[in-house]
VOPALO-177370 format. One record per residue (C-alpha): x negated, y negated, z negated; residue number from 1; residue in one letter. Coordinates in nm, 4 decimals, decimal comma. Layout:
REM VOPALO-177370
{{X; Y; Z}; NUM; A}
...
END
This chain:
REM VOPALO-177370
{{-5,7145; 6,7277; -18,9131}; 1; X}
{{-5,9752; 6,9906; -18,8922}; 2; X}
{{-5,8691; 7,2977; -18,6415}; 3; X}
{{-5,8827; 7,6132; -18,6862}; 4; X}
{{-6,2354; 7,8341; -18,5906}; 5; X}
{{-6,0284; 8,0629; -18,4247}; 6; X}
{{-5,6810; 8,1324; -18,2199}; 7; X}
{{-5,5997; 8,4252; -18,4967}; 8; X}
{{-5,3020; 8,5401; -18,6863}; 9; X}
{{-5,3965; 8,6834; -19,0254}; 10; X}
{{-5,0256; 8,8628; -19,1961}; 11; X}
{{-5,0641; 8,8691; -19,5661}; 12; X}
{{-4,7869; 9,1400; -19,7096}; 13; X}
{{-4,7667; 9,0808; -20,0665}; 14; X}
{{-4,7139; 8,7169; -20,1738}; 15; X}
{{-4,8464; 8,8532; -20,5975}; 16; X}
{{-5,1813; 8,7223; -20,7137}; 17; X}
{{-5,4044; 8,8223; -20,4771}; 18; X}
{{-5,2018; 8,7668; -20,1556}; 19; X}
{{-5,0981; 8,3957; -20,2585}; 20; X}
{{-5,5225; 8,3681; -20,3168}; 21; X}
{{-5,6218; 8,5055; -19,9665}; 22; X}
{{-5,3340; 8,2451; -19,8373}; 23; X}
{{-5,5362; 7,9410; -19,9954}; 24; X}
{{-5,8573; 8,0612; -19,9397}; 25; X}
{{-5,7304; 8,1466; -19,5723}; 26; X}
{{-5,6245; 7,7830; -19,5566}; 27; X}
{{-5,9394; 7,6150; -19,7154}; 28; X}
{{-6,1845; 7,7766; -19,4763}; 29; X}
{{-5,9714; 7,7654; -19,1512}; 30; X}
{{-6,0566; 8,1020; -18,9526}; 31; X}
{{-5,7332; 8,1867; -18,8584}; 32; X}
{{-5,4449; 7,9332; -18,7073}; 33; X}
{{-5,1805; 8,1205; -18,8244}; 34; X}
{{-5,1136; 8,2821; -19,1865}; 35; X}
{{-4,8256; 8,4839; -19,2179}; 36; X}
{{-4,6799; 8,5905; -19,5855}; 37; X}
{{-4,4189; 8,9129; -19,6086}; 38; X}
{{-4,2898; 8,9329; -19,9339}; 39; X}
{{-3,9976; 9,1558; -20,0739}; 40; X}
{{-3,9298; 8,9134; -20,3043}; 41; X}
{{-3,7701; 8,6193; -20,1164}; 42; X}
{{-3,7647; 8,3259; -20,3892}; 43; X}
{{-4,1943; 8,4578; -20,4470}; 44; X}
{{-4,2133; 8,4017; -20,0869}; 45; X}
{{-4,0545; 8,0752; -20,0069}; 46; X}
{{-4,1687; 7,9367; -20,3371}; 47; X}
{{-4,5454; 8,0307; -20,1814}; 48; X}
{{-4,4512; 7,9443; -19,8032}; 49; X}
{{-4,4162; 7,6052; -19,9391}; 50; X}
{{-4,6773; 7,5679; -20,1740}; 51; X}
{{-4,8997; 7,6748; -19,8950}; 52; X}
{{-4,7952; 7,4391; -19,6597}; 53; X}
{{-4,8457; 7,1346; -19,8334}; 54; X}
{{-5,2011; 7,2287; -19,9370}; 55; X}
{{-5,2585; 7,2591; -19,5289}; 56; X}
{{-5,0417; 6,8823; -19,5159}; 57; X}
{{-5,2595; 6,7453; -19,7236}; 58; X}
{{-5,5815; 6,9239; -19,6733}; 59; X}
{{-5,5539; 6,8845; -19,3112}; 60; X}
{{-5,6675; 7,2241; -19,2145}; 61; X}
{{-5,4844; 7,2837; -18,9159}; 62; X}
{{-5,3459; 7,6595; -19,0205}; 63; X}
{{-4,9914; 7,7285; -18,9988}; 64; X}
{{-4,8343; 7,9195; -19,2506}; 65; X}
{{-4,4875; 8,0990; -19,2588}; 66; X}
{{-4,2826; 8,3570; -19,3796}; 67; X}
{{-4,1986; 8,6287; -19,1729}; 68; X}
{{-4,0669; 8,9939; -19,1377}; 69; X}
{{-4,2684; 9,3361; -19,1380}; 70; X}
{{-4,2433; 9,3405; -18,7878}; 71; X}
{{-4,3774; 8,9946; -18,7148}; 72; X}
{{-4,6707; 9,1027; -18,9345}; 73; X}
{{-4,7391; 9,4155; -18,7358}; 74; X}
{{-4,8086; 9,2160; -18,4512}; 75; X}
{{-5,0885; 8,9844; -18,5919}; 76; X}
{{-5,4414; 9,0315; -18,5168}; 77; X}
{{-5,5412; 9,1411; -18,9126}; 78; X}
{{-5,3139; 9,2600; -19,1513}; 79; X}
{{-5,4170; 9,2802; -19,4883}; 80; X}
{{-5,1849; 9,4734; -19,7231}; 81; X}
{{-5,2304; 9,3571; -20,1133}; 82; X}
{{-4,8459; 9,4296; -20,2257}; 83; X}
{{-4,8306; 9,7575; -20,4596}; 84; X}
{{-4,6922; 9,8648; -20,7738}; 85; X}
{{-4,9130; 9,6613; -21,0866}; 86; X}
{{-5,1065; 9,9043; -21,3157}; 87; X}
{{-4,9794; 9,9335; -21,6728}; 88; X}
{{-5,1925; 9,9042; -21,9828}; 89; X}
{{-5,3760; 10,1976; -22,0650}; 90; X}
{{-5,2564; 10,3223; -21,6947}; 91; X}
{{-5,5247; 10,4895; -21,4509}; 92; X}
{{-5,5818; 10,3617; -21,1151}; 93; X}
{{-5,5179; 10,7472; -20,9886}; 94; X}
{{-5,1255; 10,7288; -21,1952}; 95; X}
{{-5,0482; 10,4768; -20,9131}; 96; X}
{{-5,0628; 10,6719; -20,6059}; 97; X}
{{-4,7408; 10,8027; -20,5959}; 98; X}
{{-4,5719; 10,4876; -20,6142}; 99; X}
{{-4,7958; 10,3085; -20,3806}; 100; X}
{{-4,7980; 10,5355; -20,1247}; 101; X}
{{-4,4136; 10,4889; -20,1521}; 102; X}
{{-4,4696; 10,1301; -20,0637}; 103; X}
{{-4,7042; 10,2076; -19,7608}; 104; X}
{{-4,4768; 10,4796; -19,6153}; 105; X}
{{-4,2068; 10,1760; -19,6664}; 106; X}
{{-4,4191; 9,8896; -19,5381}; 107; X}
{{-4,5630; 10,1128; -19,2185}; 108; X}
{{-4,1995; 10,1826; -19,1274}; 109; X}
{{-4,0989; 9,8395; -19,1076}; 110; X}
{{-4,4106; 9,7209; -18,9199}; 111; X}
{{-4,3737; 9,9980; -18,6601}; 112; X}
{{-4,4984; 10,0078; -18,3774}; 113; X}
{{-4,7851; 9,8042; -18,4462}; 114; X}
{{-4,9893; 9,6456; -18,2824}; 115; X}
{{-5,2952; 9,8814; -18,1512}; 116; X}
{{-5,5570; 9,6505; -18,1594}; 117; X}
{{-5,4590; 9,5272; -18,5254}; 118; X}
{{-5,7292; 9,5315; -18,7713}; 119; X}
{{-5,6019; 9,6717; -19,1316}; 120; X}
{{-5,7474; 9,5851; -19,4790}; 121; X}
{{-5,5580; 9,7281; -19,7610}; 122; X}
{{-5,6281; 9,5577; -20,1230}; 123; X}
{{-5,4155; 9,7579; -20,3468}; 124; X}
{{-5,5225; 10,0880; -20,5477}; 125; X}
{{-5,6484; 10,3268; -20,5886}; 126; X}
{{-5,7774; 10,1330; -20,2513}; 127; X}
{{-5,9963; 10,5088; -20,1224}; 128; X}
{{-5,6982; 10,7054; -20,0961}; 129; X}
{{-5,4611; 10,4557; -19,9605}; 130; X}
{{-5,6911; 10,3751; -19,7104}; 131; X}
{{-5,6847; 10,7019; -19,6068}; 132; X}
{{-5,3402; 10,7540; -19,5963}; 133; X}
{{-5,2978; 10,4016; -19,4402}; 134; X}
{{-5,5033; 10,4976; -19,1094}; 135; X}
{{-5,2514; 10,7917; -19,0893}; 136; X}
{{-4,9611; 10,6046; -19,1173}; 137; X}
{{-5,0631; 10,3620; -18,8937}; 138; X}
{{-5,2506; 10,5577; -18,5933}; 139; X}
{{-5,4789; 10,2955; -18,5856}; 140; X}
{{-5,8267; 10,4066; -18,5333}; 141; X}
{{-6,0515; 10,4580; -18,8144}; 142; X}
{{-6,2744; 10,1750; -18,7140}; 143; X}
{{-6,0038; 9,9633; -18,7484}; 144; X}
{{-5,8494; 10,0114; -19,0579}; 145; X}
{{-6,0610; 9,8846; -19,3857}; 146; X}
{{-6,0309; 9,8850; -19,7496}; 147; X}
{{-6,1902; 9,6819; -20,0125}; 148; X}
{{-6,2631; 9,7115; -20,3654}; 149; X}
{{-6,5642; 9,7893; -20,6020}; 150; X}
{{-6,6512; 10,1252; -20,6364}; 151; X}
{{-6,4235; 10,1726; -20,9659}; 152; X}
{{-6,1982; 10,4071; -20,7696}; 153; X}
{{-6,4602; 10,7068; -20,6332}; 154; X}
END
């Protein structure tokens, strides 16, 4: 069984498409020893909980992967937010703001307090502006809170 690189907890809120592919890719290349998945959508999450698990079984990687709550996730060393609202045909990236921000103000209120030394990537759009709002909501520095995309959005 290979171990983990590192003695770090990496919470993954948002168990959709690109959550469930940090979660593999998270367990492929063990940096972390401990992958946590928040998911609002309990069958999503256990379904992916155990999916997850069995790739580490049988891959040997050493991570540990679980479900667990907001505030769990608040605690870990990275959190990387990818749950948000899915863009509609024909839909800009800009027409999703209001209803993502809804699910930050939602997902910072469960995870309070946070941990202050957490480091926060947000993967959901339009990725500049919640990233903005994000490191308000959070207090976290601004050297600790990240967000990634293309540059589709500014």
């Amino acid at each position: 069984m290979t171990q983990p690189k590192l003695k770090t907890t990496i919470a993954i809120l948002g168990c959709g498409d690109v959550g469930s592919t940090l979660a593999y890719t998270l367990i492929l290349q063990p940096i972390c020893s401990e992958v946590l998945l928040v998911d609002l959508k309990h069958s999503l999450l256990e379904a992916q909980v155990r999916d997850l698990s069995d790739a580490t079984y049988r891959g040997g990687s050493g991570v540990r992967v679980r479900a667990a709550t907001h505030a769990e996730a608040g605690q870990a060393d990275i959190v990387v937010i990818t749950a948000g609202a899915k863009q509609k045909p024909g839909e800009s990236r800009l027409s999703l703001l209001s209803r993502n921000l809804h699910i930050l103000e939602s997902i910072f209120g469960a995870m309070a307090p946070m941990n202050p030394h957490t480091i926060l990537l947000l993967v959901a759009n339009p990725v500049d502006i919640l990233t903005y709002f994000a490191r308000k909501m959070s207090g976290l520095p601004e050297s600790q809170v990240l967000g990634t995309g293309t540059s589709l959005d500014s």
